[in-house]
C-alpha positions in Angstrom: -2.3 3.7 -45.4 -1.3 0.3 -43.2 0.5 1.3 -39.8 3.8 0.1 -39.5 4.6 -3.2 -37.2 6.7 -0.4 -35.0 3.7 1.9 -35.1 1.1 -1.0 -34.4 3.5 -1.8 -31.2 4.0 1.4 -29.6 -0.5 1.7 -29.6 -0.3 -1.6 -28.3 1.8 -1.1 -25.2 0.7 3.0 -24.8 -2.9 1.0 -24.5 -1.9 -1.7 -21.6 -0.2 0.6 -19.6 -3.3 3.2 -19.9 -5.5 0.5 -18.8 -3.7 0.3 -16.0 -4.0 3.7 -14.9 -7.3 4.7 -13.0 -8.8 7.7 -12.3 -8.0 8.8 -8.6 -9.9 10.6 -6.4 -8.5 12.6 -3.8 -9.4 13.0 0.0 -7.7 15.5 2.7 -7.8 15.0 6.2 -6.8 14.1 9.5 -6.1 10.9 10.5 -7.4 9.8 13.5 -7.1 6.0 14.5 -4.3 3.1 13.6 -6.0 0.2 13.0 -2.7 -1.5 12.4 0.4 -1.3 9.9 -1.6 -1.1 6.6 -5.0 0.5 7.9 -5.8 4.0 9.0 -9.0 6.2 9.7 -9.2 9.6 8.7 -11.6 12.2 9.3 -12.4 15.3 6.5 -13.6 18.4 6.9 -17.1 17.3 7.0 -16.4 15.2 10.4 -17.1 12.1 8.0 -14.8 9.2 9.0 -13.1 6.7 6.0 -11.5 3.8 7.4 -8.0 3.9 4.8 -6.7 0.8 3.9 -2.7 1.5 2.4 -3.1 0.3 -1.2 0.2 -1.8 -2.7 1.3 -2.9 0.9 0.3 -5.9 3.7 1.6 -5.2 7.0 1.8 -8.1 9.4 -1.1 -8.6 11.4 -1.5 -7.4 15.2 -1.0 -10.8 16.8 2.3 -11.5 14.3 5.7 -11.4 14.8 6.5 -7.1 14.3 2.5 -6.7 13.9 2.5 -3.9 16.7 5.8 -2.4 15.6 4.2 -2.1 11.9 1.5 -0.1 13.7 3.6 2.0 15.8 5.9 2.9 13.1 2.7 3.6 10.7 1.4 5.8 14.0 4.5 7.7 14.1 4.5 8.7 10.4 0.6 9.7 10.3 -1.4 10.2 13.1 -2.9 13.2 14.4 -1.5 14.6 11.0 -2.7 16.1 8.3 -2.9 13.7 5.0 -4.1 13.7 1.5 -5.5 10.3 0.0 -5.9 9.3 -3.8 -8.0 6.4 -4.1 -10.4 4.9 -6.8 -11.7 2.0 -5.0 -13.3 0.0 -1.9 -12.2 -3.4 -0.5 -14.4 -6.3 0.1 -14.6 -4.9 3.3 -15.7 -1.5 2.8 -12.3 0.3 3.0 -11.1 2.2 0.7 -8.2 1.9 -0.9 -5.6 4.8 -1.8 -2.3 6.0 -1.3 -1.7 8.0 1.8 1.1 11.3 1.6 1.5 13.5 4.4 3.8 16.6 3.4 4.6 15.2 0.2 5.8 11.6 1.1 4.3 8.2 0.1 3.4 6.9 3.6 2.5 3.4 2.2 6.0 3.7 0.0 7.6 4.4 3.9 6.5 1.4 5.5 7.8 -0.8 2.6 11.4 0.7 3.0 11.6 0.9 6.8 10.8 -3.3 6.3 7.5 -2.8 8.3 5.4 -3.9 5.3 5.6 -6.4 2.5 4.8 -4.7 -1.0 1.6 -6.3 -2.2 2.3 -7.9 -5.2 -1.0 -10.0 -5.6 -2.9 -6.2 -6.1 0.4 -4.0 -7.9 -1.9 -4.1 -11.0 -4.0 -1.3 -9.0 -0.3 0.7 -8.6 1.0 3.0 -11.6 3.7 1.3 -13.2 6.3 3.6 -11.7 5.1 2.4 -8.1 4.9 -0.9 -8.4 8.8 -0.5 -9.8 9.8 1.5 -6.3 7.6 -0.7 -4.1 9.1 -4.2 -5.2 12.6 -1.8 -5.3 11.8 -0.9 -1.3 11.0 -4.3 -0.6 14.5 -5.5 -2.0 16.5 -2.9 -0.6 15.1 -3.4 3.2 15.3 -7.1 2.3 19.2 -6.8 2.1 20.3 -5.2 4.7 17.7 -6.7 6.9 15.8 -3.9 8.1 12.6 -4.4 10.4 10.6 -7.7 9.6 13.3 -8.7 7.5 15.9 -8.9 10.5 13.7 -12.5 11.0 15.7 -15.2 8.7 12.0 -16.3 6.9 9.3 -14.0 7.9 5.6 -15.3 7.2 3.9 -12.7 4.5 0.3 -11.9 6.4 -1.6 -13.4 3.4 -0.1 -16.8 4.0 -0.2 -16.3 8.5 -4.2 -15.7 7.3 -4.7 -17.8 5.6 -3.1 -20.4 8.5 -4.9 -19.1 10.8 -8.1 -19.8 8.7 -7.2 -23.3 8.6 -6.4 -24.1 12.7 -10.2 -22.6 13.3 
């Protein structure tokens, strides 16, 4: 018997968003070092260090405007503390690339809503549909009451101040 049109649809969209999804891995440990606002080591049980970078946000970088106060607030939340990672992937630098929560809460989600981190749209394909929607949501919501790197009238996202900085060297 033919599927219905409705029936065709519903497989069709239950099949993008499951291709979205991938299998996560999960990592406990402590973390260690700040790198800056979006990058984190943390050291398991094993003494075996993994250099974290926060999957679904850019931070600014150190030498841009709220750079160090993206890493101090990312300090605060996470280090010396214990934290549990989900990733399924590696960067083209060798990081790897997952969601950090300590006690139960989104670290990466955090830094989006205290305005000390842009959500990463160019990447939310590798988020769950549910956190890209809360991401983008943080990001709008610090946005309009101005709250850390949004206080600035047109801050520069740290993929185009790279990508600047590229071009004067």
């Amino acid at each position: 018997m033919a599927m219905s049109y409705c029936n065709r649809i519903s497989m069709f969209i239950a099949t993008l968003l499951l291709a979205n999804v991938s299998v996560a891995a999960t990592l406990h440990g402590r973390v260690v070092a700040i790198a800056d606002g979006d990058t984190v080591t943390v050291l398991d049980s094993s003494k075996n260090k993994w250099k974290i970078r926060l999957m679904g946000i850019d931070a600014p970088e150190k030498k841009q405007a709220f750079g160090s106060k993206s890493k101090q607030s990312l300090s605060a939340l996470l280090f010396n503390k214990q934290v549990t990672v989900e990733y399924s992937k590696k960067d083209k630098y060798g990081r790897t690339v997952g969601k950090i929560l300590v006690d139960g809460v989104d670290a990466n989600l955090e830094q989006v809503k205290i305005g000390m981190a842009w959500h990463y749209k160019k990447y939310q394909n590798e988020q769950s549909v549910d956190d890209r929607f809360i991401y983008s949501q943080a990001e709008d919501q610090a946005r309009m009451v101005k709250r850390g790197l949004w206080f600035d009238a047109d801050p520069i996202p740290p993929w185009i101040w790279r990508k600047q900085q590229k071009e004067k060297n």
